[in-house]
C-alpha positions in Angstrom: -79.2 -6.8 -63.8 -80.9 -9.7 -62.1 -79.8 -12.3 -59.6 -79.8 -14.8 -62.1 -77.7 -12.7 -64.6 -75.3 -12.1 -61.8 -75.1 -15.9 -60.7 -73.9 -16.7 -64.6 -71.3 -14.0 -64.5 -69.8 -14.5 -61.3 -66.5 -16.2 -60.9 -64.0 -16.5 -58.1 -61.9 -13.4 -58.6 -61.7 -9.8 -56.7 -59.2 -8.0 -59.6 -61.8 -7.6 -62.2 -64.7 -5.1 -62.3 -68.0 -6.8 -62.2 -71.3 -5.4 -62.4 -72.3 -7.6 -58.9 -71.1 -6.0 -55.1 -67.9 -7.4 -54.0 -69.6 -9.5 -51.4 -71.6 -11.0 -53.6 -72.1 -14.9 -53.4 -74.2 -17.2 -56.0 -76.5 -19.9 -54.4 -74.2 -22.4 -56.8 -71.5 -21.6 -54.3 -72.5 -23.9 -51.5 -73.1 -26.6 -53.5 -70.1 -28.5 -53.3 -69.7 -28.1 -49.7 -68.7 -31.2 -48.0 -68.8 -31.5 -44.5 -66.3 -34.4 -43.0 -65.6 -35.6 -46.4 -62.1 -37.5 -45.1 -63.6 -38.4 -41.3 -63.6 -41.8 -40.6 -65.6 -42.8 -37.2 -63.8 -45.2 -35.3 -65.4 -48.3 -33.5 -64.9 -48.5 -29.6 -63.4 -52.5 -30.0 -61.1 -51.2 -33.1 -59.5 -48.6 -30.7 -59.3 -51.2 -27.5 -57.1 -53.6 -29.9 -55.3 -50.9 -30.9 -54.0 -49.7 -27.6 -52.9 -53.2 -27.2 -49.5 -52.0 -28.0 -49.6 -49.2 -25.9 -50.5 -51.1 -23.3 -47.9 -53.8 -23.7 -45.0 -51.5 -23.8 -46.0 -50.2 -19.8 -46.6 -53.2 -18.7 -42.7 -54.0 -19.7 -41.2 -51.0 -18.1 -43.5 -51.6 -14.7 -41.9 -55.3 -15.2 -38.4 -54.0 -15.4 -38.6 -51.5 -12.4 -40.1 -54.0 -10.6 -37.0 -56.4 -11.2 -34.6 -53.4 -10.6 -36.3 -53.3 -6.9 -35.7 -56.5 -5.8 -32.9 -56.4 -6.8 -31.6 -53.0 -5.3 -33.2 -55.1 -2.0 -31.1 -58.4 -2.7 -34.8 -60.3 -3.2 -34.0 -61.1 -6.5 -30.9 -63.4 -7.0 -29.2 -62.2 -10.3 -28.4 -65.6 -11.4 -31.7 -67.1 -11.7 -32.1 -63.8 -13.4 -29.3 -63.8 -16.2 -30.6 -67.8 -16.7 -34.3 -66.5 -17.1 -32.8 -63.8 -19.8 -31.0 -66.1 -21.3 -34.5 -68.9 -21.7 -36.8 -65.6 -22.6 -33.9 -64.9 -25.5 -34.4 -68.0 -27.0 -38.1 -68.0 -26.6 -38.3 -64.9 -28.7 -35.9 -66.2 -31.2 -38.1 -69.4 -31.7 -41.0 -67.4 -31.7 -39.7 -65.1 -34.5 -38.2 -67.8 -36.6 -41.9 -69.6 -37.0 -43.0 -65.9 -38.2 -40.3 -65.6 -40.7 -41.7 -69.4 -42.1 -45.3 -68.1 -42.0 -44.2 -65.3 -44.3 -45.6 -65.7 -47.3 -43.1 -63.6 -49.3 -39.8 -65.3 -47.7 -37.6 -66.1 -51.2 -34.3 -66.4 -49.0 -32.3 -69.3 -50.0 -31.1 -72.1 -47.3 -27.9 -70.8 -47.1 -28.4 -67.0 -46.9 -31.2 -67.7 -43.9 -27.8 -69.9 -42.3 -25.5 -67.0 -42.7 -28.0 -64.2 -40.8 -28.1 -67.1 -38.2 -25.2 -67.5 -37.5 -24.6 -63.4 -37.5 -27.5 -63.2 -35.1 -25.4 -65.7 -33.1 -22.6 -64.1 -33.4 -24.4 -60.8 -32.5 -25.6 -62.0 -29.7 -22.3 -63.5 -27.9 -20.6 -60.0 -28.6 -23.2 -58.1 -26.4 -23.2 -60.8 -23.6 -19.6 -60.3 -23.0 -19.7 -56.7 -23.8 -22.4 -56.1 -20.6 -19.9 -58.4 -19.1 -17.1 -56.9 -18.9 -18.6 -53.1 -18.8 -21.0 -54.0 -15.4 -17.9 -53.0 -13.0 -17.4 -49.6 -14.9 -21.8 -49.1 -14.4 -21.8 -50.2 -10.9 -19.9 -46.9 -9.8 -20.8 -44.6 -13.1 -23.0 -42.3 -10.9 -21.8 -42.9 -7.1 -20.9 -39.2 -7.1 -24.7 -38.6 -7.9 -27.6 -38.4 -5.3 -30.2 -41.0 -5.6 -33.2 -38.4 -5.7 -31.4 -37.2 -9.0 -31.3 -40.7 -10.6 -34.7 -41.7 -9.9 -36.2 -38.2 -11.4 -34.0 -38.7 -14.6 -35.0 -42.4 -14.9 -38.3 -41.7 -14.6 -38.1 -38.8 -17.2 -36.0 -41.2 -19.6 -39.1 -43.6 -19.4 -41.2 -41.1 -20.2 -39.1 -39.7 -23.4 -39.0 -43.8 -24.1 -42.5 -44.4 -23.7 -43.6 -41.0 -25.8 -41.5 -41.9 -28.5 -41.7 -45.9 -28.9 -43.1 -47.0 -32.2 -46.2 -48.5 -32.1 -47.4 -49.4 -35.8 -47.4 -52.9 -36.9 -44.8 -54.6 -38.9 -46.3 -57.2 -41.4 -44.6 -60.2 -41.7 -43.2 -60.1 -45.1 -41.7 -56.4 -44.5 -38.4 -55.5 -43.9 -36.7 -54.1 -40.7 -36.1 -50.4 -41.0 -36.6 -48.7 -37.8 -37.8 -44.9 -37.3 -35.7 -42.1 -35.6 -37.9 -42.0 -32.4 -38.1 -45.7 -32.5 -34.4 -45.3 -32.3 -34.7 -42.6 -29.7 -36.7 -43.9 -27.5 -34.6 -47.0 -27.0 -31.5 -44.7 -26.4 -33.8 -43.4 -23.9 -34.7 -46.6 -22.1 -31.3 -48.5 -21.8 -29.8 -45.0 -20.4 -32.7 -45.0 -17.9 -31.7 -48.8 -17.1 -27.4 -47.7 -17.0 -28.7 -45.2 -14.5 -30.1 -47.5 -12.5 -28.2 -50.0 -12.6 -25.8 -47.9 -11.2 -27.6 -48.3 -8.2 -27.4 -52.1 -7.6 -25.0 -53.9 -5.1 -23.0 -56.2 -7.0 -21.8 -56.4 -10.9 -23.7 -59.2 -10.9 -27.0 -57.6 -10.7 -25.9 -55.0 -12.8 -25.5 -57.5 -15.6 -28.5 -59.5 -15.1 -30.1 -55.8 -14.9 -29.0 -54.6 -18.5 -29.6 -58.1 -20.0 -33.1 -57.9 -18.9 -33.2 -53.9 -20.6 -31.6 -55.3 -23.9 -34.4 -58.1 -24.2 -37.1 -55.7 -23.4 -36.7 -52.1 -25.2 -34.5 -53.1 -27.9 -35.6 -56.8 -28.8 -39.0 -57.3 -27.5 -40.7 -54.0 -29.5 -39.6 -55.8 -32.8 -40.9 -58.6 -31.7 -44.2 -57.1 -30.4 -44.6 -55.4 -34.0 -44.5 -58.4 -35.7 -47.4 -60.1 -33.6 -48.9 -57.4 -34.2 -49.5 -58.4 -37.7 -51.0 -61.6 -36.6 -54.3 -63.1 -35.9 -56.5 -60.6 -32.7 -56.3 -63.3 -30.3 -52.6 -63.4 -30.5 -52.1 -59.7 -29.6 -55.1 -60.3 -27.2 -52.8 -63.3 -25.7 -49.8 -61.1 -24.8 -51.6 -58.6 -23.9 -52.9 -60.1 -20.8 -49.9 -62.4 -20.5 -47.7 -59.0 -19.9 -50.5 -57.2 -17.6 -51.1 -59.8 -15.3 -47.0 -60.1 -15.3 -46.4 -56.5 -14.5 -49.6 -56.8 -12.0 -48.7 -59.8 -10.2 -44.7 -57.8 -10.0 -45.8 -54.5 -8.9 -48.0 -56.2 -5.8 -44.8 -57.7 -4.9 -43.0 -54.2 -4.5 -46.5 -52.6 -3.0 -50.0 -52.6 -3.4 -50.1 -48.2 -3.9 -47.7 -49.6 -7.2 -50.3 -52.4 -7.7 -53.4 -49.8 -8.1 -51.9 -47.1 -10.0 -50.3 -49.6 -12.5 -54.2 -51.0 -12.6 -55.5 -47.9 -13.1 -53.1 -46.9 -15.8 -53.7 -50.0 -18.0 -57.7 -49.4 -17.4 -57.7 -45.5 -18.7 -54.9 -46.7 -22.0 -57.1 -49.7 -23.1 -60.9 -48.6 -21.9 -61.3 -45.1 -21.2 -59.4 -43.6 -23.7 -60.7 -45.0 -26.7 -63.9 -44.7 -25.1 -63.4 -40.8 -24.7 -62.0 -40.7 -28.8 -65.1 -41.7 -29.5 -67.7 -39.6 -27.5 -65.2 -37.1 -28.9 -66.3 -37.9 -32.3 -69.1 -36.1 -32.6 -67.6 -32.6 -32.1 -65.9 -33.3 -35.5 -66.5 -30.6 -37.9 -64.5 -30.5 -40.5 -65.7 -28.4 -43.7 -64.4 -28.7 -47.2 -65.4 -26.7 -50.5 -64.3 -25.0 -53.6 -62.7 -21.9 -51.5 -60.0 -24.2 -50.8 -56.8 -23.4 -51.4 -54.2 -25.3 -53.5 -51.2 -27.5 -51.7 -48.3 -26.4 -53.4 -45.8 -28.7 -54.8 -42.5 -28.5 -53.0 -40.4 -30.5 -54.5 -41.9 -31.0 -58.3 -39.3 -31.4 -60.5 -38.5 -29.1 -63.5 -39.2 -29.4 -67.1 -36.1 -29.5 -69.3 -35.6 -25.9 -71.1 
């Protein structure tokens, strides 16, 4: 038989006996090869704005460590601090009640909006007196523990927090639902901030210390999501708002802190994208009618 007789009996199957060599392959075969049919290049600026949240979120835990130094050194009076929580709380609650009236899709009535005020309120109150009256108990929770111990497993616990954080954008006319490692990785940070709070002189301190962790790994990343959603030079706003706040912090504990915290915000918003995409040209990704099927787990049954 000729090639071309062989091309228009060939098919893709090994169990029957064909008149062709097993390893024989058509020139038809090829043609619907595809070569980075799903790839997608990225744009350098596109992944510079996205890192923005990545970027944001260490710049708040080099803020809170910096606070937790002075005041483990008593150069931080924890009054002015616990005031400065309290002003920063209702700064983010202003700013997200003007998002929830630029929602487009807000149909809540007058009354319902009232009621999750006033449970916000409520909220709120019960976890002020709550760190309150627990700061005596977390002043001497580890005082039985060395402090090389606490400050590894704090800085592992940031870590854990700052792998797992959730960093996709909430639009504004979504609901709340957190994720599991979003969940997780706050679990992670306030027991990184109980830990070191352990460490502070006075229950004082200690309260003005988890306040501080509240606002910023449990509040502020909901927050920070929702801007998200907003117009560039928004996100581009608190972006250097934070750095320059965890900058001008960190070169008050010491300028080593001051460089490496530099340096970590330069290679998260500027060399890494840049190294995605030099990397994108290595992509190879091939895709043709040899493919194999993706089963259907959970497809459901037809009646009997």
């Amino acid at each position: 038989m000729t090639e071309t007789a062989w091309e228009n009996e060939w098919e893709r199957v090994l169990w029957k006996q064909k008149t062709y060599p097993d390893n024989y392959v058509p020139k038809s075969f090829l043609s619907s090869l595809s070569k980075n049919a799903n790839f997608r290049p990225y744009t350098y600026w596109y992944l510079v704005r996205s890192s923005f949240a990545i970027t944001q979120h260490l710049a708040t835990v080099v803020v809170f460590v910096s606070i937790f130094v002075h005041l483990n050194e008593r150069r931080l009076d924890p009054r002015a601090l616990v005031w400065a929580s309290i002003g920063a709380f209702l700064g983010g609650w202003s700013v997200w009640e003007v998002l929830n009236c630029c929602s487009s899709s807000v149909t809540s009535s007058g009354a319902s909006a009232n009621a999750t005020r006033a449970k916000i309120i409520k909220s709120s109150i019960l976890v002020f007196l709550a760190l309150m009256s627990v700061s005596p108990v977390l002043r001497t929770l580890t005082a039985a523990t060395s402090s090389d111990s606490i400050w590894a497993l704090s800085a592992c616990l940031f870590v854990l927090n700052t792998l797992l954080a959730d960093y996709t954008t909430m639009p504004l006319d979504a609901h709340l639902r957190e994720r599991l490692t979003s969940v997780l990785s706050m679990n992670a940070a306030i027991s990184s901030s109980v830990v070191l709070a352990s460490r502070l002189p006075s229950d004082l301190s200690v309260f003005g210390l988890m306040l501080v962790s509240v606002q910023l790994f449990a509040l502020f990343p909901v927050l920070r999501r929702r801007l998200q959603a907003g117009p560039a030079i928004v996100q581009t706003s608190v972006t250097l708002v934070l750095c320059l706040s965890s900058i001008l912090s960190a070169e008050s504990v010491s300028r080593t802190a001051t460089g490496l915290v530099m340096a970590a915000f330069a290679a998260v918003t500027f060399v890494a994208p840049g190294v995605l995409v030099w990397a994108q040209k290595y992509k190879n990704e091939i895709r043709g009618t040899w493919d194999p099927a993706v089963p259907r787990v959970n497809r459901t049954e037809k009646s009997m």
